[in-house]
C-alpha positions as CSV (number, residue, x, y, z in Angstrom):
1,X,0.0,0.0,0.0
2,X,2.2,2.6,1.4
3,X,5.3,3.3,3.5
4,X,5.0,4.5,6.7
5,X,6.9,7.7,5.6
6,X,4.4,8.2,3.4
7,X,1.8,8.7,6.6
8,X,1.7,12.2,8.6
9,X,-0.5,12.1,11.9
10,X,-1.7,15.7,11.1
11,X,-4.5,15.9,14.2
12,X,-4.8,13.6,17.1
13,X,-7.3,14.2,19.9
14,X,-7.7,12.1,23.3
15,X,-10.5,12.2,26.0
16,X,-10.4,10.0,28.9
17,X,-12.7,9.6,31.7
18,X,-12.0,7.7,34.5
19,X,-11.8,4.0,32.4
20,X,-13.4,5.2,29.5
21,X,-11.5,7.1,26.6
22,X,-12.4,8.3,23.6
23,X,-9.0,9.0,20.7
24,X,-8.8,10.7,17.0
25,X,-6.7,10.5,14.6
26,X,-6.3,12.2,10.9
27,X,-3.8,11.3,8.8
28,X,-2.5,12.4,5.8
29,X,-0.8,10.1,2.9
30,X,1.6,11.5,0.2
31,X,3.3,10.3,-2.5
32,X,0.4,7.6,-3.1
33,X,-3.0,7.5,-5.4
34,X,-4.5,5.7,-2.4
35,X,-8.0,8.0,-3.1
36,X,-8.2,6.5,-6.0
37,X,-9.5,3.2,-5.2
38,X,-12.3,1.6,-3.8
39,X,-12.7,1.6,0.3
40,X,-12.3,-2.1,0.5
41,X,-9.2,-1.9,-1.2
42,X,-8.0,1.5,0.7
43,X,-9.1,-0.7,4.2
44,X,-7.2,-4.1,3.3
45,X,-3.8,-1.7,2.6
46,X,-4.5,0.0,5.5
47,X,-4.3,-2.9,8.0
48,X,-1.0,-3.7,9.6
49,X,0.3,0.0,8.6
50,X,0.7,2.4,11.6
51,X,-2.9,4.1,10.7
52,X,-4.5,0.7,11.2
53,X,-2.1,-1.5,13.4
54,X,-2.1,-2.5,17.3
55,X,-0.2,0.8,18.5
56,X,-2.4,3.6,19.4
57,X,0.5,5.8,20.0
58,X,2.8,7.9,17.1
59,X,6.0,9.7,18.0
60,X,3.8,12.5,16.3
61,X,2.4,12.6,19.7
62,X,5.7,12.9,21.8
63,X,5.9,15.9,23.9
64,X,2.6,16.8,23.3
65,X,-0.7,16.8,26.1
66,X,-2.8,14.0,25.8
67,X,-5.3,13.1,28.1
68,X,-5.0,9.2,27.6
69,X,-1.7,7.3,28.1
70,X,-1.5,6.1,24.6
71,X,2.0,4.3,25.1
72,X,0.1,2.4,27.1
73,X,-2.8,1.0,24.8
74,X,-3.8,-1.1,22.2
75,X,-5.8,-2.4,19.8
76,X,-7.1,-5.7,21.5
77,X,-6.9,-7.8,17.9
78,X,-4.1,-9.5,16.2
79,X,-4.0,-7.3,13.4
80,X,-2.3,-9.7,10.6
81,X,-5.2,-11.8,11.7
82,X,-8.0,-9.2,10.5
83,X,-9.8,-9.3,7.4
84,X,-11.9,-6.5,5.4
85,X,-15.1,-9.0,6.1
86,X,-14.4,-8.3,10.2
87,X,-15.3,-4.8,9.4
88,X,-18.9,-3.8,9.5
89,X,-20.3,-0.6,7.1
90,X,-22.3,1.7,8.7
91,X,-23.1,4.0,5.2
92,X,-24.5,7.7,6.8
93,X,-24.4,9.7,9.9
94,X,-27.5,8.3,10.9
95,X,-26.4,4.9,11.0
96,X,-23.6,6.0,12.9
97,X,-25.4,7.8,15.5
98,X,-28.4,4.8,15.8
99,X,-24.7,2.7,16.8
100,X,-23.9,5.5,19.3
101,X,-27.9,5.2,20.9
102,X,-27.5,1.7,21.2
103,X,-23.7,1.9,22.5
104,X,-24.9,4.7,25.4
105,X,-27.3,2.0,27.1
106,X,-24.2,-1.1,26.7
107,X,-23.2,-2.5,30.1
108,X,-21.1,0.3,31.6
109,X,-21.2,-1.6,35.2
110,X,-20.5,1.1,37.4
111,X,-19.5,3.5,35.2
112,X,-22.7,4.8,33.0
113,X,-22.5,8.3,34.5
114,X,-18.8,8.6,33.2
115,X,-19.5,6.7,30.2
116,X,-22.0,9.3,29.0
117,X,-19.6,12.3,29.5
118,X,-17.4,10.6,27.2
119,X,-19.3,9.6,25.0
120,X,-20.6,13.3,24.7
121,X,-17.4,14.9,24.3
122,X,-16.0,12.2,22.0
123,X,-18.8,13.1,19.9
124,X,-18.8,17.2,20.0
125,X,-14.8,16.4,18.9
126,X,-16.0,14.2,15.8
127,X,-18.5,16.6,14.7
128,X,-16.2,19.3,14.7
129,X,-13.9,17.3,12.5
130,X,-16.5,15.3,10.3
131,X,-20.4,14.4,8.7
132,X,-19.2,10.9,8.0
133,X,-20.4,12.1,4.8
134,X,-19.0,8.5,2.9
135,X,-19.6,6.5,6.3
136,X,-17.6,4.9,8.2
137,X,-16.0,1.3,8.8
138,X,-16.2,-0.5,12.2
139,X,-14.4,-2.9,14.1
140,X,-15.3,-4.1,17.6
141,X,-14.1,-6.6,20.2
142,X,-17.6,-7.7,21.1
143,X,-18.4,-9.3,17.4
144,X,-15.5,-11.6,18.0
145,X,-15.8,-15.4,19.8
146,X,-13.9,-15.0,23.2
147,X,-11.4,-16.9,21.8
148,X,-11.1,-15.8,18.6
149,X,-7.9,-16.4,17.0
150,X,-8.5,-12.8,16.0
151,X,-8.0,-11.0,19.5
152,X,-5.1,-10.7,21.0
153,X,-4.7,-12.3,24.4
154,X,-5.0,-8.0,26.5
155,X,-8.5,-8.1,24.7
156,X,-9.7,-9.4,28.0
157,X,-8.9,-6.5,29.6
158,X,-11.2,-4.1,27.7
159,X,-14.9,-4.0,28.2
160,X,-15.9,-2.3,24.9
161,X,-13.4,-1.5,22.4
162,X,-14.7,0.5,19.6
163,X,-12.4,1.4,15.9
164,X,-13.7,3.2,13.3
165,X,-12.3,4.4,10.3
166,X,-13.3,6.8,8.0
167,X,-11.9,7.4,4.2
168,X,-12.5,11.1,4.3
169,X,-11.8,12.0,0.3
170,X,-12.6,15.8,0.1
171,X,-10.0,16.4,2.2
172,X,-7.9,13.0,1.2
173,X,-7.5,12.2,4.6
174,X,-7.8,8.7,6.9
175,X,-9.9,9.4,10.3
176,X,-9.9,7.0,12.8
177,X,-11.8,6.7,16.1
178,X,-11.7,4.8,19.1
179,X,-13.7,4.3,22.1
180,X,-12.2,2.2,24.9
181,X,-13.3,0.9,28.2
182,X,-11.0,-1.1,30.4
């Protein structure tokens, strides 16, 4: 697909309350016609490089105030594992936010009060950055077997964990999104 030099993290935004947190990336790709073909094919090259790998953290983000510990965190899947038919399409705005209805009542245990904060703020932050215009790809833990050969054995420590990515062509950018619960 591309090289990772080829990637620029050109925005990254983190929220955390108490366990919950809520990060966003854009990233910008040079030096490639990526935009050019479908989103299936932009998804599969996407997987395994540093905009859709394990690592939630990017030197990019050195020295910089985050909220979250991202050198910390993962993505609870064994990424080499994934395939573009794990990934779920929702296609507009409105399917997206009919996933964020459903995902405020999940099992937050103890936690619904915080949960909601976050989930209001990580929302404010992607409508300030997006209309998910093209929709959006998803990838969760919870559509996975327990022991899927697909997670990666720290998925156990994460209650929800929520990626989405966005092919954002106006403005030739990738977009990704995670909400996290541990």
């Amino acid at each position: 697909m591309t090289e990772p030099s080829q990637i620029k993290l050109n925005l990254f935004y983190t929220i955390c309350k108490e366990h919950q947190w809520f990060l966003i990336y854009e990233f910008q790709l040079t030096g490639t016609d990526i935009f050019r073909l479908t989103d299936k094919e932009i998804l599969k090259g996407l997987i395994g490089t540093r905009i859709l790998g394990n690592s939630l953290y990017h030197s990019e983000m050195d020295d910089k105030d985050t909220e979250v510990a991202v050198k910390n965190l993962s993505r609870p899947y064994k990424i080499e594992k994934i395939e573009i038919s794990d990934f779920k399409f929702l296609k507009s705005k409105t399917e997206f936010e009919k996933w964020l209805a459903k995902f405020r009542n999940e099992d937050w245990q103890d936690d619904r009060e915080d949960a909601q904060v976050l989930i209001d703020k990580g929302e404010n932050q992607l409508w300030s950055r997006t209309n998910l215009k093209n929709g959006v790809w998803f990838l969760s833990k919870k559509q996975f077997e327990e022991d899927s050969d697909k997670l990666d054995e720290l998925h156990w420590i994460y209650l929800h964990f929520e990626t989405f990515i966005e092919i954002d062509r106006e403005y030739e950018i990738i977009r990704t999104f995670d909400f996290g619960y541990d």
